[in-house]
C-alpha positions as CSV (number, residue, x, y, z in Angstrom):
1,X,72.9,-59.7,85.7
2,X,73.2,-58.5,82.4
3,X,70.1,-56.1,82.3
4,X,72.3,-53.3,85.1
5,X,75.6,-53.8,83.1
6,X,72.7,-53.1,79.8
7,X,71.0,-50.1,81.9
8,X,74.3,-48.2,83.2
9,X,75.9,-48.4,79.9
10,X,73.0,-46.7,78.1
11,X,73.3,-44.4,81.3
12,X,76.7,-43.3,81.0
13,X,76.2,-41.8,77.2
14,X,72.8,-40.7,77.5
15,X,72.8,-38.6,80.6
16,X,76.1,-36.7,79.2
17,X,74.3,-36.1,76.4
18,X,71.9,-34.1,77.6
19,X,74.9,-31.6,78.8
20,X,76.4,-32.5,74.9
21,X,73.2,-30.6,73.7
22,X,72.9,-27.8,75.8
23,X,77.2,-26.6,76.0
24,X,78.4,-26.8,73.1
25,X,75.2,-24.9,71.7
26,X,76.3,-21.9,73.9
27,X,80.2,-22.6,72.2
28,X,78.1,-22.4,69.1
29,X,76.6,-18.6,69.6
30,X,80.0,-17.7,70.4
31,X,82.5,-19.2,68.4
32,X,79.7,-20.4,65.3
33,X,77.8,-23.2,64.2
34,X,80.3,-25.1,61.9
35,X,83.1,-24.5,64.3
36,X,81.5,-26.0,67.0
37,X,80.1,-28.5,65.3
38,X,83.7,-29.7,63.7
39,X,85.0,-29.3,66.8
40,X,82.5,-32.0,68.6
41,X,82.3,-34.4,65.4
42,X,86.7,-34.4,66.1
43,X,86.3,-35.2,69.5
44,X,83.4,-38.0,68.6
45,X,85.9,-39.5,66.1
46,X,89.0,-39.1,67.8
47,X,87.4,-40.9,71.1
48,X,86.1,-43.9,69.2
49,X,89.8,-44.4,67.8
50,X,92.1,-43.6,70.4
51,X,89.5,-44.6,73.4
52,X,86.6,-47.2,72.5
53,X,89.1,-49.1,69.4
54,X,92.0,-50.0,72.5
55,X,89.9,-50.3,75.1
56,X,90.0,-53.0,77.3
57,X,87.7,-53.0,80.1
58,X,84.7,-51.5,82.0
59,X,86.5,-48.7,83.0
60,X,87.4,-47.4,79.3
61,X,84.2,-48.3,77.8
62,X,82.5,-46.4,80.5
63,X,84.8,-43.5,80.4
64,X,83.8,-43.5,76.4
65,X,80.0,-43.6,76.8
66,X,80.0,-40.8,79.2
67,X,82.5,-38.8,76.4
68,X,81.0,-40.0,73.5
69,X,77.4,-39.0,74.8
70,X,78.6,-35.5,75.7
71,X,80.2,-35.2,71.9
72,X,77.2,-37.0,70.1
73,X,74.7,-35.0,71.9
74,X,75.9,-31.3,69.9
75,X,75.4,-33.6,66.5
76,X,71.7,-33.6,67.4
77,X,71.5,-29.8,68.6
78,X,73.8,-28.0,66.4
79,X,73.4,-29.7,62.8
80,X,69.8,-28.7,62.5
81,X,71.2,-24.9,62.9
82,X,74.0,-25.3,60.6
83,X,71.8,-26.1,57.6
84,X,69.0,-23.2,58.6
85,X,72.5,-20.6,58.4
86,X,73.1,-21.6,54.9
87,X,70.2,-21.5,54.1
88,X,67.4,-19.6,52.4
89,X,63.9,-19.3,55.1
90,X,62.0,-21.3,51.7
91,X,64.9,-23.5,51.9
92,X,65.0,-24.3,55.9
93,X,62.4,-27.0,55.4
94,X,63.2,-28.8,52.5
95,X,67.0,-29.0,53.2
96,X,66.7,-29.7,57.1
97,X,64.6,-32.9,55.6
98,X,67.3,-34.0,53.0
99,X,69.9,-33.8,55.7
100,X,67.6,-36.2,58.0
101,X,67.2,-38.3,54.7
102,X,70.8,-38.6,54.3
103,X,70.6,-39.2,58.5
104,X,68.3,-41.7,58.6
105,X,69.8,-44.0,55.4
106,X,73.1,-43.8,57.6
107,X,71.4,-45.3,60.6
108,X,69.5,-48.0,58.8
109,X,72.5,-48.9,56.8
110,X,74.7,-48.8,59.5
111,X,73.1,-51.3,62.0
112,X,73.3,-54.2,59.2
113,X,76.9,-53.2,58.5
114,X,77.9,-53.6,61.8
115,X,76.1,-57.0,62.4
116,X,77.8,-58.1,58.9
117,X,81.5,-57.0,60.8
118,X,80.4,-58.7,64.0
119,X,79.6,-61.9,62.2
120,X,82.7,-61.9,60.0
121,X,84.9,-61.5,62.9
122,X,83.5,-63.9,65.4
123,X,81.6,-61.4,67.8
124,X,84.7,-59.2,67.7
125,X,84.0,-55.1,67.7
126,X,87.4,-54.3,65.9
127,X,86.0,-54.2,62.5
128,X,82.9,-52.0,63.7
129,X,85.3,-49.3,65.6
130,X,87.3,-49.3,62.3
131,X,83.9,-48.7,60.7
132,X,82.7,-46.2,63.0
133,X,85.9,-44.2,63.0
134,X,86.5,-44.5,59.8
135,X,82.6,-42.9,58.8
136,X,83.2,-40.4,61.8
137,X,86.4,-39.2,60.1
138,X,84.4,-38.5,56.2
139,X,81.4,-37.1,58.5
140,X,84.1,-34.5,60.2
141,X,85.7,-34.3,56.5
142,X,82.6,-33.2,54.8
143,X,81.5,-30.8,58.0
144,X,84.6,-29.1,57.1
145,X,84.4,-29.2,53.6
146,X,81.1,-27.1,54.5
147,X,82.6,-24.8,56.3
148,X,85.5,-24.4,53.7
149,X,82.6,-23.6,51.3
150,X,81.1,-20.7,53.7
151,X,84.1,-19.3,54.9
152,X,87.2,-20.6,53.7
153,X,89.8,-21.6,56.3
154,X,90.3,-18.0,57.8
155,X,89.6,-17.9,61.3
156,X,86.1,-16.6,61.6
157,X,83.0,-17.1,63.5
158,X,80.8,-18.9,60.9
């Protein structure tokens, strides 16, 4: 039946991502914001090319949804915190709801994008995990390009 294959897959990234909020946010008090959050938005891109894009089977696509969850999850927790570091207390509010601006035009923009891909390539997923990569590589880019901003590239907790 479709519905349990629907139902687990959901459940394999969403459970993970519970622990994908809480741990790295602990890395994140230790090692800083931006470096944890680089650090999870690599491993987000790096498992939706070299895991999800060959994948062939339940097993893989499983094995990403549990991974992916855990790595998507410290998007959610940590970004709000970057943008409150670098950011004036009068600021907090007005930047935190540019960045979910930004946010939300990627997520209504991206769904139609990936339908477009699907249709153009018969039902297919190649051209969406291109896609997805592809914008989770410039997401990680512009992360560090942040960070470059704050700190530089020295080694520092920031």
């Amino acid at each position: 039946d479709s519905t349990g294959d629907w139902s687990s897959d959901v459940c394999s990234s969403d459970l993970p991502s519970i622990f994908g909020r809480i741990i790295p946010g602990i890395f994140a008090d230790r090692y800083g914001r931006f470096n944890a959050l680089i650090a999870t938005s690599t491993l987000s891109a790096a498992l939706v090319l070299a895991l999800w894009l060959p994948s062939r089977g339940a097993i893989p696509i499983i094995l990403f949804g549990a991974l992916y969850g855990f790595s998507s999850g410290a998007f959610v927790s940590i970004t709000p915190s970057c943008v409150a570091q670098i950011s004036d207390v009068h600021d907090i509010g007005v930047r935190t709801g540019t960045m979910y601006f930004i946010v939300a035009f990627a997520g209504l923009t991206g769904s139609p994008i990936a339908g477009a891909l699907l249709t153009r390539m018969d039902g297919q997923y190649l051209g969406v995990q291109v896609f997805c990569g592809i914008a989770m590589v410039v997401g990680t880019a512009l992360f560090l390009a942040s960070r470059w901003m704050q700190a530089g590239f020295k080694l520092k907790i920031i």
